[in-house]
C-alpha positions as CSV (number, residue, x, y, z in Angstrom):
1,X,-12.9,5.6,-15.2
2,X,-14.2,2.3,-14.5
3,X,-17.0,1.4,-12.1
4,X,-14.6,-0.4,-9.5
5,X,-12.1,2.3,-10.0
6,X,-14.7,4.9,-9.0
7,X,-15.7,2.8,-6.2
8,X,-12.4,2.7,-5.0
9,X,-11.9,6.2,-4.7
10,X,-15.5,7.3,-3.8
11,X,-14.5,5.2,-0.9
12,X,-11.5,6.5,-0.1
13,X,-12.3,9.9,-0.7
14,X,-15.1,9.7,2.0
15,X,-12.2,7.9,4.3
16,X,-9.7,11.1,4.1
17,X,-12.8,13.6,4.6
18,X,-13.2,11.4,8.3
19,X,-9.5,11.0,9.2
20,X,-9.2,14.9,8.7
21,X,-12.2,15.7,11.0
22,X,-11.4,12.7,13.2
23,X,-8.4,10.9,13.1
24,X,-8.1,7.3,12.3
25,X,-11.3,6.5,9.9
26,X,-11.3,2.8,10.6
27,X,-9.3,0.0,8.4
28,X,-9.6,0.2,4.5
29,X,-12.5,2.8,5.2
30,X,-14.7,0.5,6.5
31,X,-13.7,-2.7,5.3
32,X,-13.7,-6.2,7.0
33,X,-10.3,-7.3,5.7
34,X,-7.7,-5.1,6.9
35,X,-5.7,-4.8,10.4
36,X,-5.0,-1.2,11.8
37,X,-2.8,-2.1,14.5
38,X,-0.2,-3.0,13.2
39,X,2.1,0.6,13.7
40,X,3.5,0.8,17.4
41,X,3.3,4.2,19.7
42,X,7.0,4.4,19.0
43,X,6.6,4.4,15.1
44,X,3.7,7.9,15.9
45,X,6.6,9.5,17.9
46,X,8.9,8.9,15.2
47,X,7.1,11.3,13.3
48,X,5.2,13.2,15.7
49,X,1.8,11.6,15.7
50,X,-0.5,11.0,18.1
51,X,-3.1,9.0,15.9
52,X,-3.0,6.3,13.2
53,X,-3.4,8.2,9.4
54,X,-3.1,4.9,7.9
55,X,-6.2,2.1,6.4
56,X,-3.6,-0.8,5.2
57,X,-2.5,-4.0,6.7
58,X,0.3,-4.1,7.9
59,X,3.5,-2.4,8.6
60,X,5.6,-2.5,5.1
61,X,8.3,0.1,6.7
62,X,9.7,-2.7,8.8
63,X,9.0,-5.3,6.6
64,X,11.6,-3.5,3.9
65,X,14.1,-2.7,6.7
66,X,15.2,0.1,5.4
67,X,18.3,2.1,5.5
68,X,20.0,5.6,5.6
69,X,19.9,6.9,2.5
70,X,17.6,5.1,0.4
71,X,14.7,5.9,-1.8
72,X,11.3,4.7,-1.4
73,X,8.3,4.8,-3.4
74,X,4.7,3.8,-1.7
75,X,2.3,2.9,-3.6
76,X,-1.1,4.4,-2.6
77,X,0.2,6.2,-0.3
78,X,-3.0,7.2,1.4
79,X,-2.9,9.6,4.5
80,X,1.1,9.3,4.3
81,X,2.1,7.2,7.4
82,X,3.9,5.2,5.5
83,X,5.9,7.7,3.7
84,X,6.3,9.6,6.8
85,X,8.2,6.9,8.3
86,X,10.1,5.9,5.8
87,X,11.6,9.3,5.3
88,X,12.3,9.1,9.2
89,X,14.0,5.9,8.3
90,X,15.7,6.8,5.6
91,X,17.2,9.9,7.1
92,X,17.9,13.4,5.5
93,X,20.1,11.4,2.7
94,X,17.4,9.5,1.6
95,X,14.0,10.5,0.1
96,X,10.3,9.4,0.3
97,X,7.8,9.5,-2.2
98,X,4.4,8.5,-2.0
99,X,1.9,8.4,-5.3
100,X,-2.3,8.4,-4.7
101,X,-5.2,8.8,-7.0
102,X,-7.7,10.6,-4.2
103,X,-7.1,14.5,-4.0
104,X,-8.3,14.4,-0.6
105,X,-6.2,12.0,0.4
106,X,-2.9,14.2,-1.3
107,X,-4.8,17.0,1.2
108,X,-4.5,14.8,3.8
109,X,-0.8,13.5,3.4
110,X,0.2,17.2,2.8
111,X,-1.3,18.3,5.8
112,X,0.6,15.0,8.1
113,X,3.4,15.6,6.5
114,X,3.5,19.3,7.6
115,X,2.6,18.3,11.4
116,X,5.3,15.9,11.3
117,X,7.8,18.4,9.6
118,X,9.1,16.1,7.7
119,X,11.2,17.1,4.5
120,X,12.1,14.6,2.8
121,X,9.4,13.4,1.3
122,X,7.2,14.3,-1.9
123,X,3.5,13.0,-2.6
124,X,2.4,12.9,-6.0
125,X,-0.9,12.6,-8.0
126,X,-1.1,9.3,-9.9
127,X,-2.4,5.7,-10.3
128,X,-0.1,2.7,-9.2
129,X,-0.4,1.3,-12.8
130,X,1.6,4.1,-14.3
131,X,3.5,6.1,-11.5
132,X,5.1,9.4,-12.6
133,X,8.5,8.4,-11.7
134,X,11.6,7.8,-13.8
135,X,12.5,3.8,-14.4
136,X,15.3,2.9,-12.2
137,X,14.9,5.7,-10.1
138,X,14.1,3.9,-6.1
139,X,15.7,1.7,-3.7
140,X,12.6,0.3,-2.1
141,X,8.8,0.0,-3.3
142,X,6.6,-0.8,-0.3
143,X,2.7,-0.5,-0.4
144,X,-0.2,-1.3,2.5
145,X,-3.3,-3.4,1.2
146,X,-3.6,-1.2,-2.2
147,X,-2.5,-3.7,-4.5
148,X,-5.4,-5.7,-4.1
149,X,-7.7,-2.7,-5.3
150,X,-6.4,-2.3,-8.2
151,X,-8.3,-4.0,-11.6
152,X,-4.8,-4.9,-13.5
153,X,-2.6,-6.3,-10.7
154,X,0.2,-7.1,-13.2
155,X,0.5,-3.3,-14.6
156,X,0.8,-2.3,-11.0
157,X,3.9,-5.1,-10.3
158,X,5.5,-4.1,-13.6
159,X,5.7,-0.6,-12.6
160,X,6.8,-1.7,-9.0
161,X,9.8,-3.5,-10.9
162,X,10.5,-0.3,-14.0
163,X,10.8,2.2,-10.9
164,X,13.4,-0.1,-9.2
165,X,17.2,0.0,-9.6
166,X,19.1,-3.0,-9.9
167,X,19.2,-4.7,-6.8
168,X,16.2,-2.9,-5.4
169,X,13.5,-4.8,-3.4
170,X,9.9,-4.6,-3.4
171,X,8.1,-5.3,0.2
172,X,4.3,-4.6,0.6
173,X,1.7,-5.4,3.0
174,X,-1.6,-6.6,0.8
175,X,-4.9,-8.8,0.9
176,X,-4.8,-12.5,-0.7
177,X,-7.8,-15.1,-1.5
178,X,-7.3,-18.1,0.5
179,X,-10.6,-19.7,-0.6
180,X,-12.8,-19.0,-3.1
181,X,-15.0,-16.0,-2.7
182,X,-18.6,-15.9,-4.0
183,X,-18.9,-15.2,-7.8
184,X,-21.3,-12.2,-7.2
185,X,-18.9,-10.6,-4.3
186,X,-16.4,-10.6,-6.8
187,X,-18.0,-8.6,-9.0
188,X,-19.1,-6.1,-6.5
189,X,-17.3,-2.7,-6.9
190,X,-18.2,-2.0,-2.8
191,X,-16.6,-5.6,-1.4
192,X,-13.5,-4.7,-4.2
193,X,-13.0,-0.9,-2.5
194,X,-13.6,-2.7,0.8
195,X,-10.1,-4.9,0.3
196,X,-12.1,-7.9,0.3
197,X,-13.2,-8.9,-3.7
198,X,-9.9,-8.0,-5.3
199,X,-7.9,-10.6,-2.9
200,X,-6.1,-12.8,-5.4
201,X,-4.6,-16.5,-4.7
202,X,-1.4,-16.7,-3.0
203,X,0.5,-18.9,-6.1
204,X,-1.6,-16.0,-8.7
205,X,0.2,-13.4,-6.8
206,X,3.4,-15.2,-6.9
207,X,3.4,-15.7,-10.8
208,X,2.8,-12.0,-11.4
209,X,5.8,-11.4,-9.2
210,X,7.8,-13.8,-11.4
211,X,6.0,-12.6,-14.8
212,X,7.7,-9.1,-14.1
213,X,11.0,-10.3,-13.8
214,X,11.4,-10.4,-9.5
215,X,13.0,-12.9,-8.2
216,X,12.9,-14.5,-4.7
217,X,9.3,-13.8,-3.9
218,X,8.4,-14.5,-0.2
219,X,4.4,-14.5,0.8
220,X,3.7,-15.1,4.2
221,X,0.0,-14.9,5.4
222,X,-0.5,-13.6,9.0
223,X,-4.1,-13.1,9.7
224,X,-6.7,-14.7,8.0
225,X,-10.2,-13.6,7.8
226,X,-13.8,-15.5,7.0
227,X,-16.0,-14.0,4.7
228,X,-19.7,-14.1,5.6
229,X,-20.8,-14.5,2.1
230,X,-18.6,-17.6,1.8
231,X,-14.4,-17.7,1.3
232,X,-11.3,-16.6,3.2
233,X,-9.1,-13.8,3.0
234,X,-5.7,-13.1,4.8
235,X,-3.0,-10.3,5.4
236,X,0.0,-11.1,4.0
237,X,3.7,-9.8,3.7
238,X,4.9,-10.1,0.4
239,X,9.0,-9.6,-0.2
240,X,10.8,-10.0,-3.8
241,X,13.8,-8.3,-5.2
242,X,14.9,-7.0,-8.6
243,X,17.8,-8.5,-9.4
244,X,21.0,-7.2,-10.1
245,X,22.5,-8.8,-12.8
């Protein structure tokens, strides 16, 4: 396992340890780039929450408009909010399935998904760069500022596209570079777990969308952040579709 990878999951590890003990464990653990607030009182009902179990940036759920009967796949699917919603979404036709790295998170999901009593919906023990999913086998791929932690972007949009049907669409939530961030934050494995040094530049983003085959990719920034060692970061919605020919 490599050193950011450890990082990442060290980090995250320590996140679902606090959100089990005390609900919400702050954005991205306790990073500086990401935006809790982004899931409404009416999206905790939905599933019966009281609290926030999710550290992304966004709110990918609405952003993929889902419908009745769809499959979804999240990618790093965390403490399961995101999964748990969409399986609300999709109704009891549809199916949710949400694939982590961190055994305490899969503890964590498990246990929301059981207070929420929600059925359709299946988390499974992987990395986002090789998901243990058949190819063509989801509607939807939405993820919430995880992309940006992983080391090989590209193998995780490649698998984002293999897992889609024909027609499917991909719509995440995730962390871009806006300005250049410092050499030496970049190779720090704590400011890459933190969803800050793994932020890649809008038009990069786009052309590993397009590498993979998606077509229409949509990137709209929403929140930007300044870095204090030097650089700028922002939330961003990202939409692109597999196409269907």
């Amino acid at each position: 396992m490599s050193t950011t990878r450890q990082a990442v999951r060290e980090r995250y590890a320590r996140a679902a340890r606090q959100m089990a003990v005390a609900g919400n464990a702050g954005c991205c653990g306790d990073g500086a780039g990401c935006d809790c607030g982004s899931y409404s009182e009416q999206d905790l009902q939905l599933i019966g929450l009281s609290e926030s179990v999710s550290l992304g940036c966004g709110n990918p759920t609405l952003l993929a408009a889902l419908e009745p009967g769809e499959k979804v796949l999240d990618l790093g699917s965390g403490g399961g909010l995101d999964v748990l919603l969409s399986a609300r979404r999709v109704g009891p036709t549809g199916h949710a399935f949400g694939v982590d790295m961190t055994d305490e998170m899969l503890e964590l999901a498990e246990a929301n998904r059981a207070r929420a009593g929600v059925r359709n919906a299946t988390f499974m023990k992987g990395t986002i760069e090789s998901v243990p999913l058949p190819s063509a086998s989801v509607d939807v791929v939405i993820s919430n500022c995880v992309i940006n932690l992983a080391e090989d972007k590209g193998a995780v949009i490649h698998e984002a596209f293999r897992v889609l049907r024909s027609g499917g669409r991909l719509a995440v939530a995730d962390m871009v570079e806006l300005e250049p961030l410092a050499p030496e934050l970049k190779r720090a494995p704590d400011a890459w777990a933190g969803c800050v040094a793994g932020a890649i530049p809008v038009e990069q983003y786009r052309g590993l969308l397009l590498a993979a085959g998606f077509a229409e990719p949509e990137i709209e920034v929403h929140t930007v952040t300044e870095v204090p060692e030097g650089g700028r970061i922002g939330s961003a919605y990202i939409r692109a579709r597999k196409s269907s020919v």
